[in-house]
C-alpha positions in Angstrom: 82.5 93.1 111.6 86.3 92.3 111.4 87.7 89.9 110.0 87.4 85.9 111.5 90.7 85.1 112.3 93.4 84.1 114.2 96.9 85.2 113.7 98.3 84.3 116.9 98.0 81.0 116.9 99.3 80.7 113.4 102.7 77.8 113.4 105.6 77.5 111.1 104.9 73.8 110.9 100.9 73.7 111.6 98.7 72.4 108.6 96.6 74.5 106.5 93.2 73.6 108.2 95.1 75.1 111.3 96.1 78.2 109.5 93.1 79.0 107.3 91.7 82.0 108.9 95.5 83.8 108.1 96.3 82.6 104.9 92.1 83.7 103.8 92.5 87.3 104.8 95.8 88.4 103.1 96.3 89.4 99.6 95.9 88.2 97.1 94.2 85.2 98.5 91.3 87.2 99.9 90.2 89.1 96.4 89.2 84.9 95.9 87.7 84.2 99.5 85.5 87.4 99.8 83.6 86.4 96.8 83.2 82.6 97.8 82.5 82.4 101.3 79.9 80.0 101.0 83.0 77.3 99.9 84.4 77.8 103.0 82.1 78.0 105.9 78.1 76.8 106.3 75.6 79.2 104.7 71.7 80.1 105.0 70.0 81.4 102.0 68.3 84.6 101.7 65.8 83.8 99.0 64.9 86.7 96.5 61.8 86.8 95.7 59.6 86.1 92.5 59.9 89.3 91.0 62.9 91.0 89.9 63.4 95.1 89.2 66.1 95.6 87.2 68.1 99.1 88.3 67.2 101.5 85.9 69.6 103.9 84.1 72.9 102.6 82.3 76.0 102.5 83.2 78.7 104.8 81.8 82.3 106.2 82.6 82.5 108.9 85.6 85.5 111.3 85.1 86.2 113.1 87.6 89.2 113.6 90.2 89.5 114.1 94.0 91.9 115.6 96.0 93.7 113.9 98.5 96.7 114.6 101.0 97.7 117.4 98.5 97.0 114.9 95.0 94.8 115.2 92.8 94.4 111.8 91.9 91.2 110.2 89.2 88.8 107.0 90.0 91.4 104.6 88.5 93.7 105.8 91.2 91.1 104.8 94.0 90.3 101.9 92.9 94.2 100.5 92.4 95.2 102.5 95.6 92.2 101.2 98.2 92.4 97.7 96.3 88.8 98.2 94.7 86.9 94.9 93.5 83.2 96.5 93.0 82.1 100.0 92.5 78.6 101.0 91.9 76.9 104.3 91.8 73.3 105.6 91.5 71.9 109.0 91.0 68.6 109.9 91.6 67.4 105.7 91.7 69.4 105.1 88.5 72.7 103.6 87.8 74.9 106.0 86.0 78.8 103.8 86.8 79.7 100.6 87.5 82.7 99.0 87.4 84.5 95.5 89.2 88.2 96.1 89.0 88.4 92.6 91.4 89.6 89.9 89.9 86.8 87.1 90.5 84.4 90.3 90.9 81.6 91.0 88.4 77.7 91.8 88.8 76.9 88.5 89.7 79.8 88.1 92.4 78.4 87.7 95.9 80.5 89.7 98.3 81.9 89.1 101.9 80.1 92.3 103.1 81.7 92.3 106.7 80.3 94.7 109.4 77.9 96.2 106.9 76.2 93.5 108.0 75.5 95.4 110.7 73.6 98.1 109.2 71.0 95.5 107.4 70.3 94.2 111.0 69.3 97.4 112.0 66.9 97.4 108.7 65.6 94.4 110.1 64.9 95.6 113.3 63.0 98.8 112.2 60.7 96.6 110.7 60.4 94.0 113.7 59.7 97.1 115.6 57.2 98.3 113.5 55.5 94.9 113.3 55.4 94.8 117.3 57.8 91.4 117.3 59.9 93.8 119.4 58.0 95.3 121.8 60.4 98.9 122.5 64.1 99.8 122.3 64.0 100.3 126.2 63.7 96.5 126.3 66.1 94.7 127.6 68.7 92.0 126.6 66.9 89.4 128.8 63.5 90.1 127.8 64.4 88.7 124.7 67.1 86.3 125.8 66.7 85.2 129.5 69.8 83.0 129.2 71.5 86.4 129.7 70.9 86.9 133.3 73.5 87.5 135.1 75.9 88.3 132.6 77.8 91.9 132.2 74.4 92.1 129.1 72.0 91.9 132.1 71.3 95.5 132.3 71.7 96.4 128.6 69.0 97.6 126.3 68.1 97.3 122.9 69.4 101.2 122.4 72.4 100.8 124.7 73.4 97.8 121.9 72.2 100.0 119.0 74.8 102.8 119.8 77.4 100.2 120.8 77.3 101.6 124.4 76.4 98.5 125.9 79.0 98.5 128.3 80.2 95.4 127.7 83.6 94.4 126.0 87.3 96.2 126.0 88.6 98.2 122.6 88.4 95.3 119.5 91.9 94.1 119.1 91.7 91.4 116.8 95.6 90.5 117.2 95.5 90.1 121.0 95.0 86.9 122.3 92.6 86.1 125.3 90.3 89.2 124.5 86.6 89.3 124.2 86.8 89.7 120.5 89.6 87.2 119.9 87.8 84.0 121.3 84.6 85.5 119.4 86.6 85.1 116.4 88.1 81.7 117.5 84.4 80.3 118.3 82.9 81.3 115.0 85.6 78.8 113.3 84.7 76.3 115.8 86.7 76.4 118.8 84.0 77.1 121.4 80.7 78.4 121.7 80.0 81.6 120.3 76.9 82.1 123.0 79.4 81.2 125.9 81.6 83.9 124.5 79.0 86.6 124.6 78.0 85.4 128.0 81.5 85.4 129.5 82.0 88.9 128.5 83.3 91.6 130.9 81.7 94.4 131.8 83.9 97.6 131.5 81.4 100.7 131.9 77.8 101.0 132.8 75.4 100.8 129.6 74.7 104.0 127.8 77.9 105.9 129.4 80.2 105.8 126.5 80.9 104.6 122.6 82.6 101.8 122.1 82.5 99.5 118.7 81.3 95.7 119.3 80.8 93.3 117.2 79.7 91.3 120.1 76.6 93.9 120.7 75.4 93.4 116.6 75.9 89.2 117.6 73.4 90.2 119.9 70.8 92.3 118.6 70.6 89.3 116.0 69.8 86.9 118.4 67.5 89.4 119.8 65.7 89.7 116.9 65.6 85.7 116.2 63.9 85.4 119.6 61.6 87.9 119.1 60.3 86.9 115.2 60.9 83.4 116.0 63.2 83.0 112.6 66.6 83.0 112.1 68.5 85.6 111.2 68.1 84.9 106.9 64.6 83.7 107.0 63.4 87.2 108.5 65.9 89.3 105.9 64.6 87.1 103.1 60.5 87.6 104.1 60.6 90.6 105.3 62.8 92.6 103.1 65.1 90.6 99.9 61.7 89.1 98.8 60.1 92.5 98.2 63.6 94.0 97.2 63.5 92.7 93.4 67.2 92.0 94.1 69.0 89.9 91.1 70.7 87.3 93.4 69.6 85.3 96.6 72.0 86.3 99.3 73.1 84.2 102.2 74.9 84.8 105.9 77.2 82.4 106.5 77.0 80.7 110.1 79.8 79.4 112.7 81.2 76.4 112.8 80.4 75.5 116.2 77.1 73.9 117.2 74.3 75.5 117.4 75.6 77.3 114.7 74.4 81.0 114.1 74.5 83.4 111.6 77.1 86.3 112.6 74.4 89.1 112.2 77.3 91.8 112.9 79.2 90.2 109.4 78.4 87.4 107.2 76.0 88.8 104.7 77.3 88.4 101.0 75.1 90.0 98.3 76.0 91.2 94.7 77.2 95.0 95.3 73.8 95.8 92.8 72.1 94.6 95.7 73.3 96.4 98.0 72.9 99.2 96.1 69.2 98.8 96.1 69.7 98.9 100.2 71.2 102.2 99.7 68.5 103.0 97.9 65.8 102.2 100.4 67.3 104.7 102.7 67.9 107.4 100.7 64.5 107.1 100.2 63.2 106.7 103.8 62.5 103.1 103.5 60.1 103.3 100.3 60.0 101.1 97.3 58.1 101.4 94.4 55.1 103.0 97.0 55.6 100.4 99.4 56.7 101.8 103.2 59.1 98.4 103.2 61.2 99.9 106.3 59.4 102.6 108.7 60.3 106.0 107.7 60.7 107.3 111.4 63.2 104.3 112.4 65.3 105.1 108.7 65.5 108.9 110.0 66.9 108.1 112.9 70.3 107.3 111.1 70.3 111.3 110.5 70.5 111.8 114.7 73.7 114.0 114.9 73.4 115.5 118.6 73.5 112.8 120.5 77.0 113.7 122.3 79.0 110.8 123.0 77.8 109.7 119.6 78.6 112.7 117.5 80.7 113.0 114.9 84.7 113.2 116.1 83.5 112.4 119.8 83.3 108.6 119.0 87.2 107.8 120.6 89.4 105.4 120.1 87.3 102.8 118.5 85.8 105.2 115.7 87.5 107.6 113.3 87.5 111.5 113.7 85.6 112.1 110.7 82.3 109.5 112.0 79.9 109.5 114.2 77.5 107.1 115.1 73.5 106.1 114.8 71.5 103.1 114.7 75.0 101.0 113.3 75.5 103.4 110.4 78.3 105.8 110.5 77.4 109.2 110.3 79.3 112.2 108.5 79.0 115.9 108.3 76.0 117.1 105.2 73.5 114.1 106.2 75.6 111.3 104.6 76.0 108.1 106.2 77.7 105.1 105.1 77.6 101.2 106.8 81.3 99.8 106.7 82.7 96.7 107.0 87.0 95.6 107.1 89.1 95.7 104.8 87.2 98.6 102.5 83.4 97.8 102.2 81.3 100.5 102.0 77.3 101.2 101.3 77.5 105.2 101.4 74.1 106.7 101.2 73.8 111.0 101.2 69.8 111.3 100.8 70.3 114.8 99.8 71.9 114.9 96.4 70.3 111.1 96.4 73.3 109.5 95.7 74.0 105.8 96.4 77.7 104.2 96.2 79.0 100.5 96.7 82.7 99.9 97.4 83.8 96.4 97.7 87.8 96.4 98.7 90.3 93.6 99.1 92.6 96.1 101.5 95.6 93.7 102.6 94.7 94.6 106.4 91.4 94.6 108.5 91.6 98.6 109.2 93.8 101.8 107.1 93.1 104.9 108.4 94.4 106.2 105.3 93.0 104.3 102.9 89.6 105.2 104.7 89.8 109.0 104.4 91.0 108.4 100.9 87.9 106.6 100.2 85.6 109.0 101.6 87.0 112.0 99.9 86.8 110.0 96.5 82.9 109.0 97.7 82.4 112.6 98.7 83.9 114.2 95.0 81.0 112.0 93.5 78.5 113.0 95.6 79.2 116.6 94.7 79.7 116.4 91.1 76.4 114.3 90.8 74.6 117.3 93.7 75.9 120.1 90.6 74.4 117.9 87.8 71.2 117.5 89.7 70.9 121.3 90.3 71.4 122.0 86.8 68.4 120.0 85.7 66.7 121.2 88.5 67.8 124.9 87.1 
């Protein structure tokens, strides 16, 4: 998810209430807020659970360099370049590099994960499927939530919302006002109802026909999920997956303002990047733990789909980089990596064949860099091969 908030309505002379969501985002104010969310807005816990399994492995430095835009540039230069507050890497389960250049960051940090939330909601869903809460990705919006009839949702599936080719919603331009995403944003810090948002929505192509990044379709395959478990949002990520994760820290989603306030399943979660790294770790390893099938395997493969065409790696258009394509809300990339993303510069990259898991929590001072993104994935990329050679060589 993007960022929640609302620089147009920002005034010279307004108070700070009035001008939060600005002044929260931009360096270096937001190194602060994205590790204490739960000071600022209303929170749900996701309880751990009673046993914890310590990430084996030590950490230890990681020399090596990348090459980027014709520099050869080291780690230290990443992480002051992209504005790097957590960094975590595991190799084959264990953690070999760690490091938490942020200023308030540090293993026990919690961290404003944004649209990676995005990717743990599709977790969750694997697992409702697999349980039978939801019946088939063929169903519809309105099986699930009937108070969508009649809406531009009507006709959208479960898959259509998936691939973010609902249909529903214009490109996400979080600095026009009066669009889709803008009063989404607006709502969540309490000016209007987040569900009247999604139901006001405009259609602008049929479901299925084309790509088209929406925070607005993750909203909903949360509340889709809710109604189909009959627990919000947290309680289901907590029982079904945090609980059995051995993680070191309860998470929590923090909710919107307005009433009846919801968790924002498309980008409040905040977890410790360890955490997350253990996340990483259930898909690189199709969804087992310890011997324990915690996430079908079939529904973790399906982030490997690369030939569905509008959905394909540099066929995503305007709302998705050359360099991604889409599955299941993970961001797909050429070798089988994939990587869940969130605004300014969170990343969970996951490339199950050298079995390498990175965490990157950023502070970038705006929502979206191009640049800073394809420096980030080269740098992620240069890991993953050094660590692929070192593996071989054991393996040799």
């Amino acid at each position: 998810m993007t960022s929640v908030i609302d620089h147009q309505h920002v005034q010279p002379a307004s108070s700070w209430w009035e001008r939060q969501g600005d002044l929260i985002m931009q360096r270096p104010f937001n190194e602060w807020t994205f590790t204490h969310m739960n000071w600022l807005l209303p929170t749900e816990r996701v309880a751990r659970g009673p046993v914890h399994r310590p990430l084996p492995g030590r950490a230890g430095p990681l020399e090596l360099t990348y090459d980027f835009d014709g520099r050869r540039l080291s780690l230290a230069d990443l992480h002051r370049r992209t504005y790097t507050t957590a960094f975590v890497v595991l190799h084959r389960g264990e953690l070999v590099h760690e490091t938490y250049p942020g200023t308030f960051a540090g293993p026990r940090a919690r961290f404003q994960l944004f649209s990676l939330s995005k990717s743990l909601t599709s977790m969750l869903v694997g697992i409702a499927l697999a349980e039978g809460a939801i019946g088939s990705l063929t169903d519809r919006v309105v099986d699930y939530r009937p108070d969508f009839a009649g809406t531009a949702y009507e006709a959208a599936t479960l898959a259509d919302l998936l691939a973010m080719s609902s249909g529903v919603g214009d490109l996400e331009a979080w600095d026009v006002p009066g669009t889709d995403i803008k009063r989404f944003e607006e709502a969540c810090l309490g000016r209007g109802s987040v569900v009247d948002v999604l139901r006001s929505a405009r259609r602008t192509a049929e479901p299925g026909e084309r790509f088209n990044y929406s925070t607005m379709d993750a909203q909903l395959i949360g509340w889709v999920l809710e109604a189909a478990t009959g627990m919000s949002l947290a309680a289901y990520a907590a029982d079904r997956l945090w609980r059995r994760l051995g993680a070191d820290r309860d998470a929590y989603y923090w909710l919107s303002r307005s009433r009846p306030r919801t968790a924002i399943g498309g980008g409040s979660f905040n977890a410790t990047a360890r955490d997350v790294a253990r996340l990483g770790l259930l898909m690189a390893r199709d969804g087992v733990l310890d011997g324990e099938q915690l996430i079908p395997r079939d529904w973790v493969r399906r982030t490997g789909v690369r030939d569905v065409p509008g959905l394909a790696i540099g066929a995503l258009g305007p709302s998705g980089y050359d360099h991604y394509g889409y599955a299941n809300q993970w961001w797909t990339l050429d070798g089988g990596a994939f990587t869940g993303l969130g605004v300014h510069g969170q990343y969970l990259f996951v490339d199950p064949a050298a079995d390498v898991v990175i965490v990157k929590c950023s502070a970038w001072p705006t929502e979206d860099d191009p640049d800073r993104d394809r420096e980030t994935i080269a740098a992620l990329r240069a890991i993953t091969a050094r660590l692929g050679r070192t593996s071989a060589s054991l393996v040799a």
